[in-house]
C-alpha positions in Angstrom: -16.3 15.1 -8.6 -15.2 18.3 -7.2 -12.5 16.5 -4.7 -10.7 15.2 -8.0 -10.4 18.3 -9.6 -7.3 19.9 -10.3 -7.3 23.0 -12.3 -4.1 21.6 -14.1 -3.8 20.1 -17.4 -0.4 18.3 -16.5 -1.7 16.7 -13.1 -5.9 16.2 -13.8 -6.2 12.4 -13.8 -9.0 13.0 -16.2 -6.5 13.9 -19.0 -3.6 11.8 -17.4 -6.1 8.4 -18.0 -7.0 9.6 -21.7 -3.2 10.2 -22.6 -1.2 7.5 -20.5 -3.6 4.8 -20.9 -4.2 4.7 -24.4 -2.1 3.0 -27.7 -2.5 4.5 -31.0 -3.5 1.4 -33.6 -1.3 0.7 -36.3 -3.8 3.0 -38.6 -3.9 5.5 -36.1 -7.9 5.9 -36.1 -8.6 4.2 -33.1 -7.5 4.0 -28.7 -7.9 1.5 -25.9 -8.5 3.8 -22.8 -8.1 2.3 -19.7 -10.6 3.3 -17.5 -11.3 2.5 -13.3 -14.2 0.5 -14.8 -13.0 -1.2 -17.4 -11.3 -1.1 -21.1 -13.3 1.2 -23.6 -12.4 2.1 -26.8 -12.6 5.5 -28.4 -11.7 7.0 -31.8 -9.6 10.7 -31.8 -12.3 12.2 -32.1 -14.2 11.0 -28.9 -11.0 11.5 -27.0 -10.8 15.2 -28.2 -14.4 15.6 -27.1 -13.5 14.4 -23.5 -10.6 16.7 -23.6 -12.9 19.4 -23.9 -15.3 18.7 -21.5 -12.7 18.0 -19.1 -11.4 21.9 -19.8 -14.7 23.0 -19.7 -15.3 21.9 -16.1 -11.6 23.7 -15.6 -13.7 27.2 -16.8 -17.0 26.4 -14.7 -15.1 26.2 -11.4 -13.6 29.4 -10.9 -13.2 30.4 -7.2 -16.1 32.2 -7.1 -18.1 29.7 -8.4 -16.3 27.3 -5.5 -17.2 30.3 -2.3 -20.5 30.5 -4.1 -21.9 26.7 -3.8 -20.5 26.4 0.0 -22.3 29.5 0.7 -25.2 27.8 -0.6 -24.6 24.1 0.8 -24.0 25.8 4.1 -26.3 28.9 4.5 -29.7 27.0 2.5 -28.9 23.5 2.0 -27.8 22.4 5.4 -30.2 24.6 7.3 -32.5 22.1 9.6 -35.7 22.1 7.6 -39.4 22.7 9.6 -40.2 19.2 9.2 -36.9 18.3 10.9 -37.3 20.3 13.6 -40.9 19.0 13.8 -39.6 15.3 13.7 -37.1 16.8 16.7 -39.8 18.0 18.9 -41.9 15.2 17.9 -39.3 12.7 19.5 -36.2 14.1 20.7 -34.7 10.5 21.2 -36.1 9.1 17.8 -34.6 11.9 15.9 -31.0 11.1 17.7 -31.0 8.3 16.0 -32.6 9.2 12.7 -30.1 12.1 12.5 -26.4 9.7 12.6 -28.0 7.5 9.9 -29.9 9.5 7.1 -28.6 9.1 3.3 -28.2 10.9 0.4 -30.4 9.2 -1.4 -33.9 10.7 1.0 -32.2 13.9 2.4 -30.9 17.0 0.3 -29.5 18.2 3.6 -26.8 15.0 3.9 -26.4 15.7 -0.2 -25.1 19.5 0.8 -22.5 18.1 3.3 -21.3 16.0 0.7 -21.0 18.9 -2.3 -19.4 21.3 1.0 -16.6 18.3 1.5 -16.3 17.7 -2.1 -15.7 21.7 -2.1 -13.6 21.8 0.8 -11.4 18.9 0.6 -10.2 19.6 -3.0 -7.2 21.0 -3.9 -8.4 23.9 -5.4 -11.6 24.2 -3.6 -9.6 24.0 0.2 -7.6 27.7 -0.8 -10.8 28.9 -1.6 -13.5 27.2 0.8 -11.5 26.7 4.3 -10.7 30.5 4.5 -14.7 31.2 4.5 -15.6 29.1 7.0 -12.9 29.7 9.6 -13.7 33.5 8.7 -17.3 32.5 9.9 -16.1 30.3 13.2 -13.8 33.4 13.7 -16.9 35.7 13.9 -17.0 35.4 17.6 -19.7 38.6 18.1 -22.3 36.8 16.0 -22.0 33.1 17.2 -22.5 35.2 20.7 -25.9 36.4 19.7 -27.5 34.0 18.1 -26.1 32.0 21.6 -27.7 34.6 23.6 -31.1 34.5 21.1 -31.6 31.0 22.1 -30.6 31.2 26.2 -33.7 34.0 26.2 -35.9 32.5 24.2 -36.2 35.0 21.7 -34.8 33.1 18.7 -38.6 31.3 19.1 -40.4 34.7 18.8 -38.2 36.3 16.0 -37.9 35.4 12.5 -34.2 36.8 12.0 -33.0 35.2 15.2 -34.6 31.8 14.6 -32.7 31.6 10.7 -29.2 33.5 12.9 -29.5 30.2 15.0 -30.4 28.2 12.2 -27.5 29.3 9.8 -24.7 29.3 12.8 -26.3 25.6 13.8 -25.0 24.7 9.5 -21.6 26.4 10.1 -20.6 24.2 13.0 -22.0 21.7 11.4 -19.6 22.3 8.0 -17.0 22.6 10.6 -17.2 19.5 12.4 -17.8 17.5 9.4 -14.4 19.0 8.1 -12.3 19.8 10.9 -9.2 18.0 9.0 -9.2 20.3 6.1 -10.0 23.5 7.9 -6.6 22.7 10.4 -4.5 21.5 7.4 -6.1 24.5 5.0 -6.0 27.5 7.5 -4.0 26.5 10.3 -7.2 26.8 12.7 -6.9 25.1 15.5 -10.3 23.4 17.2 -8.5 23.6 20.5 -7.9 27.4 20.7 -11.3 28.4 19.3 -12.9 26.1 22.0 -11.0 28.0 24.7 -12.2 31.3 23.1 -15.7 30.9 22.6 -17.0 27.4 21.7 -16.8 26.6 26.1 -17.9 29.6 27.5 -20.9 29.7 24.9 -21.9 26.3 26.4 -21.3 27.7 29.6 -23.5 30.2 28.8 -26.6 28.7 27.6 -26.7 26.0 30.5 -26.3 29.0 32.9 -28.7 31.9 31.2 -31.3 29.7 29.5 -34.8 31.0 30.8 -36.6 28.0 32.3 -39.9 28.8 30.7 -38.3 28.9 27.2 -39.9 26.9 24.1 -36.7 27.0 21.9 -35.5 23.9 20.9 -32.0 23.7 22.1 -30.6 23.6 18.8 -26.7 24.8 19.2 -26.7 23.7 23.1 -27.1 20.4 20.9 -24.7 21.5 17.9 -22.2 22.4 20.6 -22.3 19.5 22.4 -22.1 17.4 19.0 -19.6 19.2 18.1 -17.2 18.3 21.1 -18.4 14.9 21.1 -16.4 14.8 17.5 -13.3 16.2 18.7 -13.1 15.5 22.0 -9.3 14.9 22.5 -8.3 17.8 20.5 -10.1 19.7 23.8 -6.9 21.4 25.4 -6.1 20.0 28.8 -6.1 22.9 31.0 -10.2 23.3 29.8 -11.3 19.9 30.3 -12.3 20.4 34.2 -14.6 23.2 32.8 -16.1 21.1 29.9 -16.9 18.2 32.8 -18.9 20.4 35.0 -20.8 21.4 31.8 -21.4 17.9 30.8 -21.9 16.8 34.5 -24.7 19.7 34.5 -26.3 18.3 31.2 -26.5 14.6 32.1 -27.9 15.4 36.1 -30.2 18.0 35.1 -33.6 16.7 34.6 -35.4 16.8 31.2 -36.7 19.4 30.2 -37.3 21.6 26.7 -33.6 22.5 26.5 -31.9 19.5 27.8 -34.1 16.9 25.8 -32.4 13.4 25.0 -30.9 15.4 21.8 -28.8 16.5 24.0 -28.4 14.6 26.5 -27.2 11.2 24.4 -24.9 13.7 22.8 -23.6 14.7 26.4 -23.1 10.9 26.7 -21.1 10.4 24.0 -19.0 13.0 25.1 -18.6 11.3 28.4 -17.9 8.0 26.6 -14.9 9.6 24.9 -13.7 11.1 27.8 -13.1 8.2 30.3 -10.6 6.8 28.1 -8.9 9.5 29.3 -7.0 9.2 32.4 -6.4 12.8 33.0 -6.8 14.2 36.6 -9.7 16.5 35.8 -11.9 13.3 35.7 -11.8 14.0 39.4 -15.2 15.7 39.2 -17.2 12.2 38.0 -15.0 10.7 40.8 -16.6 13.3 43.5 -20.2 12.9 42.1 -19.9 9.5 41.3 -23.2 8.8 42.9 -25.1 11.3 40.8 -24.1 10.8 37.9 -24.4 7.1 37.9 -28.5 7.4 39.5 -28.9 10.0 36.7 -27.7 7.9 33.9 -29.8 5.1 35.2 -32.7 7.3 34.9 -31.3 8.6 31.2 -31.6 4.6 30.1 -34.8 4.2 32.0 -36.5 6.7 30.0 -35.0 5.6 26.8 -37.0 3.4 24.3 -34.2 2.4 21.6 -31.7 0.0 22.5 -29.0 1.9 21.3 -29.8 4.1 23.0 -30.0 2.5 26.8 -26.3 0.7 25.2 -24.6 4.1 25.2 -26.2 5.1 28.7 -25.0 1.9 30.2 -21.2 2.3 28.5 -21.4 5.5 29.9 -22.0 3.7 33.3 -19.5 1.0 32.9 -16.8 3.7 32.0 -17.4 5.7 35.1 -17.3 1.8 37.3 -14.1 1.2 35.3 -12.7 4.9 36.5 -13.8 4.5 40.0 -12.3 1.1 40.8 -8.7 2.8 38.9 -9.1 5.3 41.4 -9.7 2.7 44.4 -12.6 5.3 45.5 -15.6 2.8 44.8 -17.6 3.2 48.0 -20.3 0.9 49.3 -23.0 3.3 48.3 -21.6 4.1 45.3 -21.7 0.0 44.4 -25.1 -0.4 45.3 -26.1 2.3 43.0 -24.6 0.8 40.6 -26.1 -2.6 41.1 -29.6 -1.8 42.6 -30.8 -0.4 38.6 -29.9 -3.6 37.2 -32.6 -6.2 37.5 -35.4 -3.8 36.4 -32.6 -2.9 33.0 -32.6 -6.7 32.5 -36.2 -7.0 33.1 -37.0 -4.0 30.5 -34.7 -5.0 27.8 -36.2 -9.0 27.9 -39.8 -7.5 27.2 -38.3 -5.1 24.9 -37.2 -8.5 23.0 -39.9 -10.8 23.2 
């Protein structure tokens, strides 16, 4: 695939394989090529034939060829089709689910992320591909419209701002999926771009979006998703503002923009960030009580098991950070205990 390639005839390991693991027969007509699947035999002939195609792949994938396909993996593959979106607003806590554990074999969209890392994580293809999509992550004015689009409500009612959201919803997707190779191609760094615009975008939408908006929250959600995948590279000195935002998601009470989509993302988040002992947890410490009532009501609303499991862990994390803190108050234990029996109660019907 495109990860192997190497546009060079002395390191490709489809040539190396033809011309180290063969012997020339005593009547020189015929080769045993060793192969990753087994022992084939081929004549000159044959092996000049592979030779061939292998330098004919060398002439397809040109570096424009390379920018080409991740433009088109990104900007039309991995756009979020209508019937996804319709699946979304169907069941917001159905399609969390649905979304970690689609395949390539039912869903072009998962297909394009592969051909994009394929793209991006090859030799050649990094030099070429990485530079394009930290050019895009480094296009702070546009990311800040299409944000501002869905805070109003207008990406809904246009047809230009729906696709901007769609499109910029695909390029932090291709980002997050590839952080590695965009840090070790470009030199980006996930931690300065989230102090510069990825934060106070979030910050944004939770504070601007209009009430009586029909949007779907799509980058609240990609925003979210994409901190839950690189939570500790979020740079110390920012993490008391990214805990009020999550704190604001996971208390605020369901609605349009702060569906379950999001709001199992914001858990995850939360999950990955009480492993951290850092002293900006203070704020879960301070509204312990909410938080802990509000993911009680988060499981209680939940149908999957999974998804009530990562509620609860969420719950058990913020115990486990309490009692470190020796601040676990009577109220505070009650709360935590009171939700229990009814859990128990729910999760034995849910099983029988």
């Amino acid at each position: 695939g495109c990860r192997k390639y190497e546009p060079d005839e002395q390191t490709n390991a489809a040539i190396g394989v033809i011309r180290e693991g063969t012997s020339v027969r005593a009547d020189g007509t015929t080769k045993r090529t060793i192969t990753a699947s087994g022992d084939a035999f081929a004549t000159p002939s044959t092996l000049s034939a592979i030779e061939h195609a292998v330098q004919a792949v060398w002439v397809y994938f040109t570096s424009e060829r390379m920018a080409h396909l991740a433009d088109l993996a990104i900007r039309k593959l991995m756009i979020l089709s209508s019937s996804r979106l319709e699946e979304w607003e169907a069941d917001s806590e159905g399609y969390f689910h649905a979304d970690s554990s689609r395949s390539s074999e039912d869903d072009i969209n998962v297909c394009a992320q592969a051909l994009y890392l394929s793209l991006v994580e090859s030799k050649l293809g990094n030099a070429v591909v990485a530079p394009r999509i930290v050019g895009m992550l480094q296009d702070l004015e546009s990311q800040a419209a299409a944000a501002r689009m869905e805070a109003s409500g207008d990406a809904g009612t246009s047809e230009a701002g729906a696709k901007d959201v769609l499109v910029l919803d695909a390029i932090y997707t291709a980002a997050g999926i590839s952080l590695n190779a965009l840090e070790d191609g470009t030199g980006f760094s996930f931690g300065a771009f989230f102090d510069t615009y990825l934060l106070p975008c979030l910050e944004m939408l939770l504070r601007d979006q209009k009430p009586e908006s029909t949007n779907l929250p799509i980058l609240r959600h990609r925003m979210v998703w994409l901190i839950a995948a690189n939570t500790f590279s979020v740079p110390e000195a920012s993490r008391s503002r990214l805990y009020q935002a999550i704190l604001t998601i996971i208390v605020a009470n369901e609605s349009r923009q702060n569906d379950k989509m999001v709001k199992l993302t914001a858990a995850q988040v939360l999950n990955n960030s009480l492993f951290d002992r850092d002293e900006s947890l203070v704020i879960f410490r301070d509204h312990s009580d909410s938080i802990i009532n509000a993911l009680y009501a988060l499981a209680s609303g939940c149908e999957e098991y999974d998804s009530k499991s990562l509620v609860l862990s969420c719950v058990s994390f913020v115990l486990t950070y309490l009692i470190g803190c020796g601040t676990m108050s009577e109220t505070t234990a009650n709360a935590a205990v009171g939700p229990l029996a009814q859990i128990w109660s729910e999760a034995v019907d849910q099983n029988t």
